[in-house]
N, C-alpha and C positions, 0 to 999 in steps of 0.2 A: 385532559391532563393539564394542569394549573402550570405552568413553569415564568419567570421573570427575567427579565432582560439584566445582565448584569454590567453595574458602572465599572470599567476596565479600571481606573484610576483607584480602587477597592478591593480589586483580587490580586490575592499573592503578591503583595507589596511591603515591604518592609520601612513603610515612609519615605523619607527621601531619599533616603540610603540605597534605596533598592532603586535596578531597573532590570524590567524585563525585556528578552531581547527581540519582540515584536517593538518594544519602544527604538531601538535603536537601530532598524529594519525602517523603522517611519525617519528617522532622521537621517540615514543614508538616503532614504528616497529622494527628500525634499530636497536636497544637497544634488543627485542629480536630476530633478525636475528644475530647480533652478537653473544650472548647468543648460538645460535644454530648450528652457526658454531664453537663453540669451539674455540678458538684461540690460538691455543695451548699452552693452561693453563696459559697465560699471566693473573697473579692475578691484576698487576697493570690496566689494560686497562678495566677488566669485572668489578673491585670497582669501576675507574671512571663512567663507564657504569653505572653500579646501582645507582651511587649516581644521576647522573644527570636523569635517569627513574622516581627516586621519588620526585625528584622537581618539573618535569612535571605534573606528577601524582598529586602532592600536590596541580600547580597554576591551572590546569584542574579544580579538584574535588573541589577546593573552592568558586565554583561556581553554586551552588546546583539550583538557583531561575532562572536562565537563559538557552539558547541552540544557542550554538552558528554555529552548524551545518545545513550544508547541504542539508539542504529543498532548493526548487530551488528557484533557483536565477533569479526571473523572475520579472511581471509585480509587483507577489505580495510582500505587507512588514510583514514579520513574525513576526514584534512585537506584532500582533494584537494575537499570539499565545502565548505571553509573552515569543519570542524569537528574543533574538538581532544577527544580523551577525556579528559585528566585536567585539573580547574585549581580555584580556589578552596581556601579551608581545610577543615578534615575539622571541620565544626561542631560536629555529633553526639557527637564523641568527647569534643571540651573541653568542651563544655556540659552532657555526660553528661544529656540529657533524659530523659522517659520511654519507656520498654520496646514502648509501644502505637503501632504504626502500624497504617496503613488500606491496606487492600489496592483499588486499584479495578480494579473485575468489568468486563471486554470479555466481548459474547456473540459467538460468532460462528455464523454463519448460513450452514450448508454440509452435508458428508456426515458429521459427525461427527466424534469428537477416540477418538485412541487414549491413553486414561488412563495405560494402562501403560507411556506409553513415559518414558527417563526424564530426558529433555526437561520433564516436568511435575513430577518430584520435588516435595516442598514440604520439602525439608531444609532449606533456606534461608530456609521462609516461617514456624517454627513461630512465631514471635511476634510475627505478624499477623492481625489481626483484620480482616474483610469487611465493606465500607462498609455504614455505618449503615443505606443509603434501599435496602438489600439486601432483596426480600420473596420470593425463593424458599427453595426448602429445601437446605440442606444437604445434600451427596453425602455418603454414607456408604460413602465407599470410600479403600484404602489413600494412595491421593496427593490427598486433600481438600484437602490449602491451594493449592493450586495449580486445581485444577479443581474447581470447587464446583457445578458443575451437567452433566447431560448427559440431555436428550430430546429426542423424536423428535416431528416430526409425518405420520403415517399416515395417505395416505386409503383412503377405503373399497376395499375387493375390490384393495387391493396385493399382486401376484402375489409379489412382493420379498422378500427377509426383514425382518425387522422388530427387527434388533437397534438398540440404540443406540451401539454401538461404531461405529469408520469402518472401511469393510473398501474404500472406492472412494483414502481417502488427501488428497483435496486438504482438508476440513477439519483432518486433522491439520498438513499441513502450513501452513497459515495460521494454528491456532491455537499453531504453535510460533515463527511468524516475530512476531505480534506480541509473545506473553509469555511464552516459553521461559525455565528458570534460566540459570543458568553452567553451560556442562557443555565439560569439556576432550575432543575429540573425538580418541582417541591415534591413532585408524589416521591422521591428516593427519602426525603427527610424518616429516621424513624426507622428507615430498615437496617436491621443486625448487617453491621460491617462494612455498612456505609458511611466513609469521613470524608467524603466532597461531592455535593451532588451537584457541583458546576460543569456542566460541558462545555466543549469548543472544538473546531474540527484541528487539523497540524495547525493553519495559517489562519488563524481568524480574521486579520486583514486583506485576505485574497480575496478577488473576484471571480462569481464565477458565472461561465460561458456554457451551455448547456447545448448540445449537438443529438435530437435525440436519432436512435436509430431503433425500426422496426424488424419486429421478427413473431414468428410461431411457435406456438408451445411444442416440444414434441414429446415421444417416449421413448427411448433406447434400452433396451434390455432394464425394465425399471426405474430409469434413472431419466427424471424431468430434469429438459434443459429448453433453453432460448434460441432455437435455430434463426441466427440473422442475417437478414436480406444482405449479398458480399458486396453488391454496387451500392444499397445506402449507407453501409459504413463507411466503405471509401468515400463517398460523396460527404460522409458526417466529417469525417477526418480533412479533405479535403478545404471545406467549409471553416473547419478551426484555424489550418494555415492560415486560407485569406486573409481569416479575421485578426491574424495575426497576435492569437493566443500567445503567453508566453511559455505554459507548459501545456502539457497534453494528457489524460489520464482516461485509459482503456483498460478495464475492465471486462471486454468480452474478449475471450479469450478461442480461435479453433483448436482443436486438436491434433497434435503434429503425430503421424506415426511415420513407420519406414516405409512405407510406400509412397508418405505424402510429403515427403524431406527430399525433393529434390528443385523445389526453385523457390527461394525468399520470395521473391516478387511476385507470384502468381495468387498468396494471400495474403488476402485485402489490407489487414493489418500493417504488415512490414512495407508492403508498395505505398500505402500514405504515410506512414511516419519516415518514410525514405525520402518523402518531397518535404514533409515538418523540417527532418535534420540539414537539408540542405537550406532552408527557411530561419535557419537558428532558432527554430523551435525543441525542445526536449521532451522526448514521452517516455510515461511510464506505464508498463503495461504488463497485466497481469500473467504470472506465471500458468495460471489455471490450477484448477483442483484437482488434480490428478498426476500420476505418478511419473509420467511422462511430460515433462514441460511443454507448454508453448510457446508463442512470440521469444525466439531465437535468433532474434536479427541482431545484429553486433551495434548497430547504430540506435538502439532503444535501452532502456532500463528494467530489466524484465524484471517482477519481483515475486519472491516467496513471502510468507506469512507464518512467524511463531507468534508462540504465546505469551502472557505475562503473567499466569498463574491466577488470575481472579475469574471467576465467574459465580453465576447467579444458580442456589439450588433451591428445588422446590422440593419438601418430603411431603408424600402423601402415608397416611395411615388408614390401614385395610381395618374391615370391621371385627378381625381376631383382634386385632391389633398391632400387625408388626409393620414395621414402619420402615418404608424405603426411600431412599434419596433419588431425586430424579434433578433433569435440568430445566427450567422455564422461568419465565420473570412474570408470575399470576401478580406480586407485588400487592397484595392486599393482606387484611387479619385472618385467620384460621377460618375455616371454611366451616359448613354441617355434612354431616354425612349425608351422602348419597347413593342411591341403588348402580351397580354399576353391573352392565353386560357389552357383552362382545358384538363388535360392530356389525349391524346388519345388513352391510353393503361387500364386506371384505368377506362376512363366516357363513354366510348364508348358510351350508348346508347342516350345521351342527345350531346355527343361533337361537335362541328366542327370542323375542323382538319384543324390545321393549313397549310398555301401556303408552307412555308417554318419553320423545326425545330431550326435549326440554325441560326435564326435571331427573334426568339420570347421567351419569358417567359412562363414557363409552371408549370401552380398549380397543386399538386398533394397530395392526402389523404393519400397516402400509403407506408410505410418506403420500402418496399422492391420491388415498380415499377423497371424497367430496367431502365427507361431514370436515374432517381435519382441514382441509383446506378451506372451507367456508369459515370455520371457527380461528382458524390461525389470523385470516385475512380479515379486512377491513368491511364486516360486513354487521347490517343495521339486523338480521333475522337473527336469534337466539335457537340454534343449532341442537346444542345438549347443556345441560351443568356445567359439564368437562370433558377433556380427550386426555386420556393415556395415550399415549405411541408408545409400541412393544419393542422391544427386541433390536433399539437404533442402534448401531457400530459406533459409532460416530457421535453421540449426543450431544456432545459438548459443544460440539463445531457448526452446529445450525442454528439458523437467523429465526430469530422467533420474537413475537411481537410483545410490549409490553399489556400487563391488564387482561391477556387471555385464558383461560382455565385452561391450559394446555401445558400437560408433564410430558420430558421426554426422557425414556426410561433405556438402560443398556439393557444386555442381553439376560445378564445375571439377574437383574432384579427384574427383570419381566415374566421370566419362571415365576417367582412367587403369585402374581397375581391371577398367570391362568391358571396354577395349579387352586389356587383361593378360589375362582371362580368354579370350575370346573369339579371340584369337590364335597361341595357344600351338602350341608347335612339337609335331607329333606326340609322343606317348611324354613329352613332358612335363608333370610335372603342379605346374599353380598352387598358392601358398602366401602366408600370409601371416602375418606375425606381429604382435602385440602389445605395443607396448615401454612403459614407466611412466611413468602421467599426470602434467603438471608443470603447476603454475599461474603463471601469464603475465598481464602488465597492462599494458595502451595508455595513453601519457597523449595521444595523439590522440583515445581512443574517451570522456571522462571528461565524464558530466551531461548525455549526450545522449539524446532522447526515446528508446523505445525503438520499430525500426523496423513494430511490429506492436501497438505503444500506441493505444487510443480516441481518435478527433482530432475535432474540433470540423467542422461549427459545428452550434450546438444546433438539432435538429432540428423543437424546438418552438415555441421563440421568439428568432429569431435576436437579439435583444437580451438574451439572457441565456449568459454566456458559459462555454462548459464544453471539455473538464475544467477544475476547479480548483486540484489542483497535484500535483506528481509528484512520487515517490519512487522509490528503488533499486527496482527491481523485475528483475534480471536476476544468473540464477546463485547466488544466495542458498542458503546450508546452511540444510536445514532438515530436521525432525523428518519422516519415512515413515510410510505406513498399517502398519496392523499385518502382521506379516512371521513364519509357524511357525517360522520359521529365524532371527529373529532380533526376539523380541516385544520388548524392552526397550531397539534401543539400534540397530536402523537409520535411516541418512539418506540425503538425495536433494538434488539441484540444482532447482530450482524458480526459471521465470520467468515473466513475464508480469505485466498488473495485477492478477491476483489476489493476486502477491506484494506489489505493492506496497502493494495495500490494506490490508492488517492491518498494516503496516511503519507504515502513517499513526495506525492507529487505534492502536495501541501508544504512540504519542506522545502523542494525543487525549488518552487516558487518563493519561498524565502530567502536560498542561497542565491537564487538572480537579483533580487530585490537589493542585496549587498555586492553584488557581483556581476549588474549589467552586463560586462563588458566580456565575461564567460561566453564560451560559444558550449553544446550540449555533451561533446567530447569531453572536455576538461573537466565536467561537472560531474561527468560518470566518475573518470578517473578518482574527483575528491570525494566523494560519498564510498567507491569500493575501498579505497586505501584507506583510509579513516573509520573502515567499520569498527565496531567493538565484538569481545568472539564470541561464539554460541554455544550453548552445551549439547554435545553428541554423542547419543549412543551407540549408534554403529553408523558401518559406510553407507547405508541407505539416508541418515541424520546429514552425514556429508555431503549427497546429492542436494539436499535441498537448499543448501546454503554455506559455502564453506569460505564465501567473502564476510560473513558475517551480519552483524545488525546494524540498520545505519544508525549512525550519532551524526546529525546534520550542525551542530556549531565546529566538531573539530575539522567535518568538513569547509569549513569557513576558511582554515587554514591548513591545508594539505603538505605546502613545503613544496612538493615536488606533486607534479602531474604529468599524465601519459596523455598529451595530445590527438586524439583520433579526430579525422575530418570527414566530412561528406566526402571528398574527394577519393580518401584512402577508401573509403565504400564501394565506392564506384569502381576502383579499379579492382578491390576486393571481386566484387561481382562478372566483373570479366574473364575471371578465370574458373567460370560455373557456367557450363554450357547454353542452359534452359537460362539463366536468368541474362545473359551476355545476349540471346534472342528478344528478351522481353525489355532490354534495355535498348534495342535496335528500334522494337515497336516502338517504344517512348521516345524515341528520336536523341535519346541521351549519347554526349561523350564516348565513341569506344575508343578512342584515343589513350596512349600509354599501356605501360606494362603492368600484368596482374600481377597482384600481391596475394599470396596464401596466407590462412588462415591463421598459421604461426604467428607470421610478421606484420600482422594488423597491429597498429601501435593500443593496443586495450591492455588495461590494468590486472590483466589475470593472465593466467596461464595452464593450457589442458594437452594431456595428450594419454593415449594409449600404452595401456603397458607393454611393453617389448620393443616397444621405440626409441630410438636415439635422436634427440630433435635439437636445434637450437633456434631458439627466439632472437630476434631483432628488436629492440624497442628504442625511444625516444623518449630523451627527460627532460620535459621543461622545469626551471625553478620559478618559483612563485612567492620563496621566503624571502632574505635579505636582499636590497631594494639596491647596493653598492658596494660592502666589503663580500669578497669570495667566501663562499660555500663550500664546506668538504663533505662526502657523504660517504658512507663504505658500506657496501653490501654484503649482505650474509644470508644461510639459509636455516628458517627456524624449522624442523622438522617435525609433522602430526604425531601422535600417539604412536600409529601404527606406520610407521615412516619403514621400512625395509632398509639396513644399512647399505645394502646393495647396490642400491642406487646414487648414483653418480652425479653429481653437478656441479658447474662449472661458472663463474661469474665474468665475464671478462670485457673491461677492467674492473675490478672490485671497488676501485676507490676513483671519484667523482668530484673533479671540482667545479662549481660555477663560478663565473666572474659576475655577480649581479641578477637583477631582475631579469626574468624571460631568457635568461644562456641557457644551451640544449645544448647535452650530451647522450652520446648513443654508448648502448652497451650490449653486450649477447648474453644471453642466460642458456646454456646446454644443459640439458637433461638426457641423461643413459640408462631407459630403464631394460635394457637388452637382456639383461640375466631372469627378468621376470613373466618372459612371452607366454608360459603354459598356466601364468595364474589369471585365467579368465574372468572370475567374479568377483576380484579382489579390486576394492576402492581403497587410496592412498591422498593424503594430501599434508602437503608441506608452505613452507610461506618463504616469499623473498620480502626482506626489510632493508630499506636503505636506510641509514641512521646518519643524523645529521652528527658532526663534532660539536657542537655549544651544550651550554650549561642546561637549557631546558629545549630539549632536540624535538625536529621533527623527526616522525620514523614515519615512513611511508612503507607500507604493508601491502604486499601483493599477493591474493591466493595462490595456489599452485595446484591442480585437479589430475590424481592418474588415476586411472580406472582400466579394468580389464574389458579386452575383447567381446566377455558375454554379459557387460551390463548394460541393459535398457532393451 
């Protein structure tokens, strides 16, 4: 696949007028890479320094209602998220700063990153330098500015191999969704409904850290997954700390159920990212695909994955003629007809077997056949023509590779073809062709959870409410495992929360890059309260996400935030029997009194219906830097809000005297009249709303759910 490296100073620029806000992400940095090298005590150069920091800082932050970042730059247009790509002035250029930006290191924690592909190029990065609080070593390999780290954690007697390249592909592909460069992808040129065939992952100036962790294929009642070794993850996680990553992004995800919801710590997951948050490290980490969320821990960023309504369709036409829409990205001209039968690995006892594989099309019901999987994958042998898959639920939402004759067909439109096949008039023989995939967008289908996203309710403390917030996570270009046939420049469609995940952390890494001085608490707070809202069709659409979508620049300026510390973790955890033992083993603090899960200072708020509860929280101000602040709270209630229910704000009204003042308030909730509504989901919002002319409003979910969900 032909694709070219693109001159940043060329995309989405409005001449000088424009600036994009990875430009002005590079000129905060240099402002505190300066700052951090001291220069020896030069007062003159660190005042100009500061003053031109906070003008940035000012034309940024004056832009509260828009996001002008870093989501990819693809087929789709992020206005439809009420995000523009281009706006502000092009700083950088009139101010002509210095040359020194910071690059900030995402590790990600998976099967590995393909170096070579060139997705990672660092053409773009030569005159960046790797955050300061950086303490691994230095890759010493041709695309170093770009991927600065790549190892493996090994355990013992792994029958496996033991490379550190990714030969499994989902790390490459996560490590290209969050911090992939510009790269012009030309085979899109040409196809129906494509108007930008430029990609880039969220942060294209991030670096990335690649942590791989091994594991075995398994099969669970049909359903291929990644069983991962639980001591090399932590070891993988562990190893990013050191390296003192600045965000974290974990995309494997276990699966929590009620029997296995009784100690955060004892999976892998939350006991490393439990030593990251004390680290001032932030992770982001995948909700999982299933209906039951995972990674629950109140100190991480757990995320779901909606859609944005575009994806890629393949029609194929049967030799009667009738023509059905399926999903793949074959991305080539119209096909020829070809003879198609039924897989002769999945239908044995009904099949015919085809004269020849490699000259016919072959239907098949089952994700995990060998021919499909040989043909989906990066493989040099020529399998069949093509693969129908019959009968997928789900079609839309699987990762499938560019350039492959492989349609994926739903339930409905897979009736026709075995009835087509199955039918046929003696002496005739079935066909089908291939005709060029076109890319198509619903604005019915646009910020909807996605149908196979992690939904809530936390399975360990139903007063802590998760996931925390969602991104694109469906259909997304992204960077392929390594490919004989094509090392340097294959892609794939990738969905799920694993996509979305790194989409989050890619931003993560943005908002630190302006906001060093953020510890991983505050940065939850500004990414929940600043989501933007999601369309829902029922309380199941509300499990998956009812903080909404992030928009990471109004992140930038929150107004108000909910301070959570390692510390409040800690004592969190001491009032949980199994993990108050596992934190004895860790030889950690058991010092002080436990905090329940209520009164954890987080930006949300959950509880059980028929419960009467009151929350505790704490509000740092973040906005006016000297004149007092007023804020006055109120509650905006969901669709299906029950007038019955009771809350209580107290005190309503909030003033700060400046920068960093913290005010406590209690929010009561009475939902006691609704105890025998067992399956009934509810959700309502607390807003605090600033008094000024263009206010901050700071948005808190609010999650009730009955006794019999989940």
């Amino acid at each position: 696949m032909e694709e070219t490296p693109v001159n940043e100073d060329n995309v989405n620029t409005l001449g000088d007028s424009s600036l994009q806000t990875d430009d002005v992400n590079a000129i905060y940095n240099s402002v505190q890479l300066t700052k951090s090298l001291d220069l020896e005590g030069d007062g003159a150069i660190n005042e100009t320094i500061k003053a031109v920091t906070e003008e940035v800082r000012s034309l940024v932050l004056s832009r509260k209602s828009k996001s002008t970042i870093l989501l990819q730059q693809t087929t789709n247009r992020m206005e439809k998220f009420g995000m523009d790509e281009t706006s502000e002035q092009h700083i950088e250029r009139k101010l002509k700063l210095s040359d020194l930006k910071i690059s900030p290191i995402i590790g990600i924690v998976d099967s590995g990153v393909n170096i070579h592909h060139n997705s990672f190029h660092d053409k773009q990065m030569t005159d960046f330098i790797h955050a300061p609080e950086w303490k691994g070593e230095k890759l010493s390999v041709p695309f170093n500015g770009k991927v600065v780290a790549v190892k493996s954690s090994i355990p013992m007697n792994t029958p496996r191999e033991t490379s550190i390249l990714d030969v499994d592909g989902h790390g490459t592909m996560c490590a290209s969704i969050a911090a992939a460069s510009r790269v012009n992808v030309k085979c899109l040129e040409g196809i129906e409904g494509v108007t930008n065939t430029i990609i880039c992952g969220a942060n294209p100036h991030a670096s990335i850290a690649s942590y791989k962790v091994f594991g075995t294929e398994k099969n669970l009642e049909g359903e291929l997954f990644l069983e991962v070794d639980p001591e090399g993850l932590l070891d993988a996680i562990q190893r990013a700390v050191n390296d003192k990553v600045g965000v974290i992004s974990i995309s494997i995800a276990a699966k929590v159920t009620k029997e296995t919801s009784t100690s955060y710590l004892e999976d892998m997951v939350n006991h490393g990212t439990f030593g990251a948050f004390r680290e001032n490290i932030i992770s982001c980490v995948s909700a999982g695909n299933d209906f039951l969320s995972s990674s629950l821990a109140p100190w991480v960023i757990t995320v779901g994955s909606c859609n944005y309504g575009g994806r890629f369709y393949t029609t194929i036409q049967l030799g009667n003629g009738r023509r059905l829409k399926g999903f793949g990205t074959f991305l080539d001209r119209d096909g020829n007809d070809h003879e198609i039968f039924f897989c002769p690995e999945c239908f044995k006892p009904k099949v015919i077997v085809p004269p020849r594989m490699d000259t016919c099309v072959i239907a098949c019901d089952k994700l995990e056949c060998p021919i499909i999987k040989n043909l989906a994958g990066p493989s040099t042998i020529k399998w069949a023509a093509g693969i129908l898959v019959l009968g997928i639920q789900m079609a839309a939402g699987l990762t499938h590779y560019f350039r492959r004759n492989i349609v994926f067909l739903n339930k409905n439109e897979s009736g026709f073809i075995t009835d087509y096949i199955e039918t046929r008039i003696d002496g005739e023989v079935p066909t089908v062709k291939f005709l060029q995939s076109v890319y198509e967008e619903s604005s019915n289908e646009i910020c909807k959870v996605s149908s196979n996203s992690g939904r809530g309710p936390n399975l360990f403390d139903a007063h802590l409410l998760k996931p925390d917030i969602c991104a694109p996570g469906e259909n997304l270009i992204c960077a392929a495992r390594w490919d004989p046939m094509h090392l340097y420049g294959d892609y794939c469609i990738m969905s799920g929360t694993s996509a979305a995940t790194p989409m989050v952390a890619g931003m993560v890494s943005y908002i630190r890059s302006i906001h060093p001085e953020w510890e991983p608490g505050r940065i939850k707070s500004a990414i929940v309260t600043t989501a933007l809202p999601m369309q829902y069709d029922d309380g199941n659409d509300i499990l998956g996400s009812v903080s909404g979508l992030i928009n990471p620049l109004r992140a930038l300026d929150p107004g108000l935030v909910y301070d959570l510390t390692w510390d409040d973790c800690r004592r969190y955890l001491l009032g949980r029997e199994r993990d108050k033992l596992k934190l004895r083993e860790l030889r950690e603090n058991l010092e002080g009194l436990a905090i329940s899960g209520e009164n954890l200072n987080l930006p949300s708020f959950s509880l059980v219906l028929g419960e009467k509860k009151t929350f505790h929280r704490v509000l740092t101000n973040l906005g006016s830097r000297e004149e007092p602040t007023i804020y006055r709270g109120d509650i905006k209630f969901g669709i299906k809000c029950p007038s019955c229910i009771r809350f209580s704000i107290h005190p309503n009204r909030l003033t700060f005297n400046g920068y960093g003042d913290q005010k406590h308030f209690a929010l009561t909730i009475d939902s006691s009249s609704l105890s025998k509504m067992k399956m009934m989901v509810v959700d309502a919002r607390l807003e605090w709303v600033e008094f000024a002319q263009d206010p901050h409003i700071v948005s808190s979910p609010i999650l009730m759910i009955g006794a019999g969900v989940g």
